[in-house]
C-alpha positions in Angstrom: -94.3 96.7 33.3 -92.5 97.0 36.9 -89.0 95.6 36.6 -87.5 94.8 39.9 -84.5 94.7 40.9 -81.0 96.8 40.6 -80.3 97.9 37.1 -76.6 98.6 36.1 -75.5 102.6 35.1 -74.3 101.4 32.1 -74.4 97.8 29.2 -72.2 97.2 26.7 -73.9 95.3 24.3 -71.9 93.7 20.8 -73.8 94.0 17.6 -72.9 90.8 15.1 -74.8 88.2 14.2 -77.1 89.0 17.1 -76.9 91.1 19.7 -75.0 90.4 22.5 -76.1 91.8 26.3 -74.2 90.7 29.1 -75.8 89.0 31.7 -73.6 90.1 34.2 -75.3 92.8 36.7 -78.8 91.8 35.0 -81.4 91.7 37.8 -83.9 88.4 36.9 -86.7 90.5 35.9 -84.2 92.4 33.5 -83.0 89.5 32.4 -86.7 87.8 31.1 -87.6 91.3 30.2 -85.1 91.2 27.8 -85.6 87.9 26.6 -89.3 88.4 26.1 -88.3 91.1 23.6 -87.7 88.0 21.2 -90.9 86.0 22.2 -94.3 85.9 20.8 -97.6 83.5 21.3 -97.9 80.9 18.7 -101.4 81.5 17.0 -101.1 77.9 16.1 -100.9 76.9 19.8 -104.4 78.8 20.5 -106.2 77.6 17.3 -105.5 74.0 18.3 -106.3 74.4 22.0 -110.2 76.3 20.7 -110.6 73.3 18.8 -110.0 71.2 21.4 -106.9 69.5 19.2 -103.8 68.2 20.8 -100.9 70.7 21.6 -97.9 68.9 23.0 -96.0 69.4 20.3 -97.0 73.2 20.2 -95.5 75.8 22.3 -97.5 78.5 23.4 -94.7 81.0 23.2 -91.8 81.0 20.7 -88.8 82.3 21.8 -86.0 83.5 19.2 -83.6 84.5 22.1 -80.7 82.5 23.1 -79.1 81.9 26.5 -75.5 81.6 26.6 -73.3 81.3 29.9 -72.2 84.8 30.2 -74.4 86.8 27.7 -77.9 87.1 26.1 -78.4 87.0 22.2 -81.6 88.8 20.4 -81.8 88.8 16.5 -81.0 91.5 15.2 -84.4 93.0 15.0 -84.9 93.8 18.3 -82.1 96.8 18.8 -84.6 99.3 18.5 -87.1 97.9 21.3 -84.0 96.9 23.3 -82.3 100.5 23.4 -86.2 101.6 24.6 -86.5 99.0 27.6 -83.0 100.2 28.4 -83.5 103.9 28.2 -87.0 103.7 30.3 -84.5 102.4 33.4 -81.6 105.0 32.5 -79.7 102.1 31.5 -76.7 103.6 29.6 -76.0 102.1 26.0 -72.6 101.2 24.9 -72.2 99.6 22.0 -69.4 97.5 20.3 -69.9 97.1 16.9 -68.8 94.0 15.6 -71.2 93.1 12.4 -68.9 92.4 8.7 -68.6 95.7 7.1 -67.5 92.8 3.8 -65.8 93.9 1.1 -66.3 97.1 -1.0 -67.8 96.5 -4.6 -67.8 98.8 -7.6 -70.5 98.8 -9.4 -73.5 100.9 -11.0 -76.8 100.4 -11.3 -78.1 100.6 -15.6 -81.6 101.4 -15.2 -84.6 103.7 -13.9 -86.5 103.5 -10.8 -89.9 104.5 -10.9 -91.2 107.4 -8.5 -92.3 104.8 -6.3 -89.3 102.5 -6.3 -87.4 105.2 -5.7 -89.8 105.8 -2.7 -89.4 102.5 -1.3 -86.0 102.5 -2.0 -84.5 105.6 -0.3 -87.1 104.3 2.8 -84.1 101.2 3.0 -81.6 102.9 2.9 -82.3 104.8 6.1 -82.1 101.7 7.9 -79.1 99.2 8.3 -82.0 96.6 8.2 -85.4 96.5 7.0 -88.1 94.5 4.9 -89.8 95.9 2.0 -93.4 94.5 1.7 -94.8 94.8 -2.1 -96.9 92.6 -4.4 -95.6 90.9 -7.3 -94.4 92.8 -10.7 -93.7 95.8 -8.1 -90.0 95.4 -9.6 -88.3 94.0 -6.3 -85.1 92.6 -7.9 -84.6 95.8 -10.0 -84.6 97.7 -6.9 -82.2 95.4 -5.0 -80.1 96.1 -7.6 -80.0 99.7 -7.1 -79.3 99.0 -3.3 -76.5 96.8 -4.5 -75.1 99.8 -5.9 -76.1 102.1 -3.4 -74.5 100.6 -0.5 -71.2 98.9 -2.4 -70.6 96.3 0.0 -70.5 92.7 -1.3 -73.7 90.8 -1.2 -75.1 87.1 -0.9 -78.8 87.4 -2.0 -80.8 84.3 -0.7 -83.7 82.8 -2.1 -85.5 79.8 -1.4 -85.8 77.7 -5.3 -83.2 77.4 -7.9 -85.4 78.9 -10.1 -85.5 81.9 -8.4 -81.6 81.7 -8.2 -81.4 81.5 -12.2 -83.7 84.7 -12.3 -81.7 86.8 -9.9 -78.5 86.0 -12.0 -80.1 87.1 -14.8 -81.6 90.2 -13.4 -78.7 91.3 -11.4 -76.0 91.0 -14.4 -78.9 93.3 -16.7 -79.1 95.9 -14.3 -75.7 95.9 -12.9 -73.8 95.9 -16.5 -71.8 92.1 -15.3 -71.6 89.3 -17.2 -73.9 86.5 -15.8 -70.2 84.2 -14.9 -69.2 87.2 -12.8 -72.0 86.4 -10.5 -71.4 83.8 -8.0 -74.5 80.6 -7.8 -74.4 78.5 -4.4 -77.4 75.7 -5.1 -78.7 73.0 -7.5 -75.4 71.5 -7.4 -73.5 74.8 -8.3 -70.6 76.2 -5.7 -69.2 78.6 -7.7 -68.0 81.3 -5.3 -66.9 85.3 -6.1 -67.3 86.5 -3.3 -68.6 89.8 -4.3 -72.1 89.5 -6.1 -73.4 85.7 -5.1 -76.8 84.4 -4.9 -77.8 81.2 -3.1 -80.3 78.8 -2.3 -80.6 78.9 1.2 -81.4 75.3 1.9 -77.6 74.8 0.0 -76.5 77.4 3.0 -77.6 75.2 5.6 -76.6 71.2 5.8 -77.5 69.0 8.6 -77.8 72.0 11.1 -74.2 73.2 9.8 -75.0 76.8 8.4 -72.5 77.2 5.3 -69.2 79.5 7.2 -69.1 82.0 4.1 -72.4 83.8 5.0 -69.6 85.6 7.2 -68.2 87.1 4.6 -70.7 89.7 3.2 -71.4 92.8 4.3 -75.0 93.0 2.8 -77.7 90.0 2.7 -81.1 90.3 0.7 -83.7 87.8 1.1 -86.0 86.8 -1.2 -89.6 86.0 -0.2 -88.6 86.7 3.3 -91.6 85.3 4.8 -90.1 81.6 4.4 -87.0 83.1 7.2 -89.7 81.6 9.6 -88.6 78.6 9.1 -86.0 77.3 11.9 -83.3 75.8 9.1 -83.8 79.3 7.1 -84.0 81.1 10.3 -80.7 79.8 11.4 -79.1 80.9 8.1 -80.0 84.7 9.0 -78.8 84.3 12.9 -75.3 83.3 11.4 -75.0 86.1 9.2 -72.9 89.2 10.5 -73.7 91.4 7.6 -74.0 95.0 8.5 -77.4 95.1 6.2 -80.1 92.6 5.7 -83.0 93.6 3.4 -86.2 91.0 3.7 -88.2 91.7 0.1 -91.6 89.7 0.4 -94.9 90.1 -1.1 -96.8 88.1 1.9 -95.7 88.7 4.6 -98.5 87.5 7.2 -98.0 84.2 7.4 -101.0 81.5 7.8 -99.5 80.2 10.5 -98.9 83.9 12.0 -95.2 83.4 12.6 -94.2 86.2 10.7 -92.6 87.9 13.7 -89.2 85.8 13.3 -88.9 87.7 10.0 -89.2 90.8 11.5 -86.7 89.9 14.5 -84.2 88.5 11.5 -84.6 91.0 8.7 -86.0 94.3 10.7 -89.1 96.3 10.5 -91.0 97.2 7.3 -89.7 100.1 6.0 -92.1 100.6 3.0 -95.5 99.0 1.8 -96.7 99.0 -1.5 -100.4 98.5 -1.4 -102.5 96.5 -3.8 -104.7 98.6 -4.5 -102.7 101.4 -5.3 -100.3 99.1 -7.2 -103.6 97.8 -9.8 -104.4 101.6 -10.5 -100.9 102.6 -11.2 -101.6 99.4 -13.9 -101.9 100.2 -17.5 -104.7 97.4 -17.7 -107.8 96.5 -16.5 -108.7 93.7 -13.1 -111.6 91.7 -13.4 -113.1 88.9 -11.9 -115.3 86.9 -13.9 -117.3 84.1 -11.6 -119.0 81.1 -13.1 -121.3 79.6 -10.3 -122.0 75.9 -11.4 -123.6 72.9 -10.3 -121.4 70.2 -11.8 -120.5 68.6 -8.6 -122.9 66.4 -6.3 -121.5 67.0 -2.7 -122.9 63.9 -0.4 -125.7 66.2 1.8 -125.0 64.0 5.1 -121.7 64.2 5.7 -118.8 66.5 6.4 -116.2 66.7 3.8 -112.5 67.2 4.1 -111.1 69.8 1.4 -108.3 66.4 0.4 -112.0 65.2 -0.4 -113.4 68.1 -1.9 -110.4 69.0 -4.3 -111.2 64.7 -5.5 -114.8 65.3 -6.3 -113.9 68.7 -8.3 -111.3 67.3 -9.8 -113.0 64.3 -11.3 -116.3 65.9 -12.0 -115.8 65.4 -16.1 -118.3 68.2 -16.8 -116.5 70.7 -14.7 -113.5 70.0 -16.3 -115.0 70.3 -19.5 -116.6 73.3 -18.9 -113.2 75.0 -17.9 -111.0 73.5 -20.7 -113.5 75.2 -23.2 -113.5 78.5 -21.7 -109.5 78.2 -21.8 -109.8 77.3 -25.2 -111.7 80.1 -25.8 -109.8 82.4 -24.4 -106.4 81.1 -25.8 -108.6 82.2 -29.8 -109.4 85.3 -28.3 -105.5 86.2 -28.4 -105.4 85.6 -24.7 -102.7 84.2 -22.4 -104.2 81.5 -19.8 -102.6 80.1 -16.9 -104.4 77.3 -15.6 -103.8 76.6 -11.5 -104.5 73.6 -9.7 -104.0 71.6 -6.6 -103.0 68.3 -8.1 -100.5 66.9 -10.5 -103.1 64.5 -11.8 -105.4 67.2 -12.6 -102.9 68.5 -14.6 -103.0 65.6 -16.8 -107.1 65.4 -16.9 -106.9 69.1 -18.3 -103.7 69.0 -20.7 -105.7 65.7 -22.9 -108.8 68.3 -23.0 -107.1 71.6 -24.0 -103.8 70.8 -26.0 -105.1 69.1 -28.9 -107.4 72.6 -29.2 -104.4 74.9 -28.8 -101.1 73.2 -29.1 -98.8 75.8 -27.4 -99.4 74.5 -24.1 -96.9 74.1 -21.2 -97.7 72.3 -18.4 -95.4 73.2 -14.7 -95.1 71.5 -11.9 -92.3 70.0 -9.4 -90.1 66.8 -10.3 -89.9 68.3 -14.4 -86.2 68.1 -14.2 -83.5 70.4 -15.3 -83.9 69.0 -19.0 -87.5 69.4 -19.5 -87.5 72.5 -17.8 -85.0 74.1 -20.0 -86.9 73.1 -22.7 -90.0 74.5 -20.9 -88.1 78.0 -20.8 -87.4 77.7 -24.3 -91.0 77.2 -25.4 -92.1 80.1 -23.5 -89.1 82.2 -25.2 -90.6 81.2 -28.6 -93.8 82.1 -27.9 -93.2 85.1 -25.9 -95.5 87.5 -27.7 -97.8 84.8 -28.7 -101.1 83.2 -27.2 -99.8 79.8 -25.0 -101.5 78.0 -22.3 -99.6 77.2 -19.5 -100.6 74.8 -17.2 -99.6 74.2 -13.3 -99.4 73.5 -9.8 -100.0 76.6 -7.8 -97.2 75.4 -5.5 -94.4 75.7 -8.3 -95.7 78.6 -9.9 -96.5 80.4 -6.6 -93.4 82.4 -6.5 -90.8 83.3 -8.7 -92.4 82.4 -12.2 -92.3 84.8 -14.8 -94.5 84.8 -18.1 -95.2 88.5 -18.5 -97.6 87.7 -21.6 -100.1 86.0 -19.4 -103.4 87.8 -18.7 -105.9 85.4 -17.5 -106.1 83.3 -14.6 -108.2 80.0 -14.4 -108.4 78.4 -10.7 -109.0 75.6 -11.5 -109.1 74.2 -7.3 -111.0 76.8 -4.9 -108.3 78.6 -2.0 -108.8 81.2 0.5 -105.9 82.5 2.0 -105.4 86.0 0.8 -101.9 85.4 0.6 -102.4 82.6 -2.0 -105.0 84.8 -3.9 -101.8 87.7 -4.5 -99.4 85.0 -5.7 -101.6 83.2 -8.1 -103.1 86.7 -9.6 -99.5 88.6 -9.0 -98.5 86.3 -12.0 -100.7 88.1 -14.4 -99.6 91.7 -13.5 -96.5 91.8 -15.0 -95.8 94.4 -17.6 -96.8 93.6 -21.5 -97.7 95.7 -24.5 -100.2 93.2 -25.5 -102.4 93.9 -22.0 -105.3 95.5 -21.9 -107.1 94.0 -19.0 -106.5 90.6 -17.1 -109.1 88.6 -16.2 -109.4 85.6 -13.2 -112.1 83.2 -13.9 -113.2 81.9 -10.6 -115.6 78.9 -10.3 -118.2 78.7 -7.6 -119.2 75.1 -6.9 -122.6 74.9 -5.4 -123.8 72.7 -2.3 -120.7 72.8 -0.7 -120.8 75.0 2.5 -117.2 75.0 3.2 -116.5 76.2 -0.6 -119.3 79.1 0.0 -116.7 80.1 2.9 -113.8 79.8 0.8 -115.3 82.3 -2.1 -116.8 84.9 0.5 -112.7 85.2 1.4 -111.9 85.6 -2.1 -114.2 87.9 -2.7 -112.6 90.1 0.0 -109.0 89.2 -1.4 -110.2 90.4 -4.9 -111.2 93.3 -3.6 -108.0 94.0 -1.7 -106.2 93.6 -4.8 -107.8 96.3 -6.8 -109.9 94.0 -8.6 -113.3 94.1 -9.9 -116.0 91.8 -9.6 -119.6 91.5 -11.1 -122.0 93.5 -9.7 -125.2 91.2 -10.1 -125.5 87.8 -9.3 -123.9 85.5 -11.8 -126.0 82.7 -14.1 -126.2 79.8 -12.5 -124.9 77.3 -14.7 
């Protein structure tokens, strides 16, 4: 790329929050080079405009730089391809450091890594910034605990639910030796401070476009399932941070709407992967796809259907659902552990009537529960935590953050596609148990329904991708 203009001997750019160039001296082109380090085309832009949708309110380029009067700010993500444009035009690099070194914390980390942890972990710490990309049950909490200790520098770990807050706690105070008060919670109406070890929900961080003025304060911030920092509230959290490290953890991060870049730009580049595949053989178990292809459902022949349509007719199709709830039921006498996803509350209720009179330990998750019923909930499931229990839910509560390690068998109950989906609902099942000998995902095939066909020839590939294995002849027709 031919940038014009006069270039200046020498910048002196401020590292904080962002980074800080002055503009001052800047030729034009140097200037938009530099902002274009922080702009990317919006897939969603050019997906609407193929399908000849409306895209006003879609910007073919999303820019994460901002313009202020005398200087230009990039996230902090974009140092390393900013000290490269630089160099290429001889442009000396000063640079004043200015990001929140915090507060120094003593504390040691009671646990063992595995060889790959370790791995993964030593990969982060050779970087001020970075994300670490692994699927679920990799044991991403127990290694931000060892960074914690590694790095000594007070932390605010963000995360996205309460639930997830609660775990964290929990987590951090087992592996750090602290009692769980020690550990500050910022979210479903907590604001207890310590200024040292605190984890918060990030929509508490962030109120009305005011971003919360203690994320100052730390001088280490890990994000939890990084791949929500794309959104502009989140995103704004992480541009008001000064911390000298950010760690993104995140088991998907390729976003559906392929705005993942704005985690990268906010968190840094991936430092380590943890593949699938390699993750499943590691696995003292067994992954197996078991498909039933069945012709429950009559799909109108004429028309296109939407999938809000679709996910209707499967859900009300009474033999379908019968056909499921006694393979749960059978599974449950078997010894095993189902979890039972769905699309839709109401199909929630359809399915409990059928299986809990068969079973009675049954849960059923989903949003709205309340604190009351869901502490209850956790009590249940701490009862019968090495026994066989159903557990029933929405695949958007239970998509991140639950944790049930006696579960072993996964019912999708509504069809999806996205790959990303596919890891969170089967991650659930790959957590660590003595009982586990293989887990199973039952995956039903409805028949005359071209769009489903689509939707299970993307599975299949995301099956695949996970280490799992599916039958090798064609399945009964049922």
């Amino acid at each position: 790329e031919n940038i014009s203009g006069k270039h200046p001997s020498s910048v002196e750019i401020v590292l904080g929050n962002q980074i800080y160039i002055p503009k001052a001296n800047l030729s034009p082109s140097l200037r938009n080079a530099i902002l274009r380090l922080a702009a990317f085309q919006n897939p969603e832009f050019y997906k609407a405009q193929a399908m000849r949708m409306p895209v006003f309110n879609k910007p073919r380029i999303i820019a994460c730089a901002e313009e202020f009067p005398e200087h230009i700010g990039l996230p902090r993500g974009c140092a390393d391809e900013l000290a490269a444009l630089l160099k290429s035009l001889s442009v000396e690099v000063q640079v004043s450091d200015q990001r929140a070194t915090g507060t120094t914390l003593d504390v040691s980390f009671y646990g063992t890594l595995r060889s790959e942890q370790l791995l993964a972990g030593k990969a982060l710490l050779k970087h001020d910034i970075g994300v670490l990309s692994a699927p679920t049950a990799f044991g991403k909490t127990v290694l931000a605990a060892w960074l914690i200790a590694q790095r000594k520098t007070n932390v605010l770990v963000v995360v996205h639910r309460c639930q997830l807050m609660e775990q964290w706690v929990a987590r951090l105070s087992a592996f750090l030796g602290l009692d769980q008060n020690a550990i500050g919670q910022i979210g479903g109406g907590k604001r207890k401070v310590s200024g040292e070890i605190d984890v918060a929900v990030i929509q508490s961080l962030n109120r009305k476009g005011m971003v919360d003025d203690l994320v100052a304060d730390y001088g280490y911030v890990i994000v939890d399932e990084c791949h929500h920092i794309s959104a502009k509230s989140f995103e704004d959290v992480l541009k008001a941070c000064p911390a000298r490290f950010v760690t993104g953890l995140s088991a998907t991060l390729v976003r559906r709407d392929g705005h993942q870049p704005i985690v990268f730009m906010q968190c840094g580049a991936i430092r380590y992967t943890a593949h699938d595949k390699k993750q499943a053989r590691n696995r003292p178990f067994d992954h197996n796809v078991v498909v039933r292809r069945c012709s429950d459902v009559e799909f109108p022949a004429e028309e296109e259907l939407s999938i809000t349509e679709i996910y209707r007719l499967l859900m009300v199709s009474k033999p379908r659902n019968l056909r499921m709830a006694k393979e749960v039921v059978e599974a449950f006498k078997q010894g095993r552990c189902p979890l039972v996803l769905t699309e839709r509350t109401h199909h929630l209720e359809i399915l409990r009537e059928l299986i809990e009179p068969e079973v009675g330990r049954l849960v059923v998750l989903k949003g709205g529960l309340g604190k009351k019923k869901l502490e209850e909930t956790a009590a249940k499931l701490g009862e019968w935590k090495d026994l066989p229990h159903v557990v029933l839910a929405t695949g958007r509560y239970l998509g991140e953050g639950f944790d049930d390690p006696r579960l072993d068998t996964l019912f999708l109950a509504m069809p999806v596609s996205w790959r990303g989906i596919l890891s969170q609902y089967a991650g659930r099942l790959h957590r660590l148990h003595e009982s586990k000998s293989e887990v199973r995902v039952y995956d039903y095939v409805d028949q005359g329904c071209p769009m489903l066909s689509r939707m299970f020839q993307r599975r299949t590939k995301g099956y695949e991708a996970l280490g799992y294995t599916l039958p090798m002849e064609g399945p009964t027709l049922l």
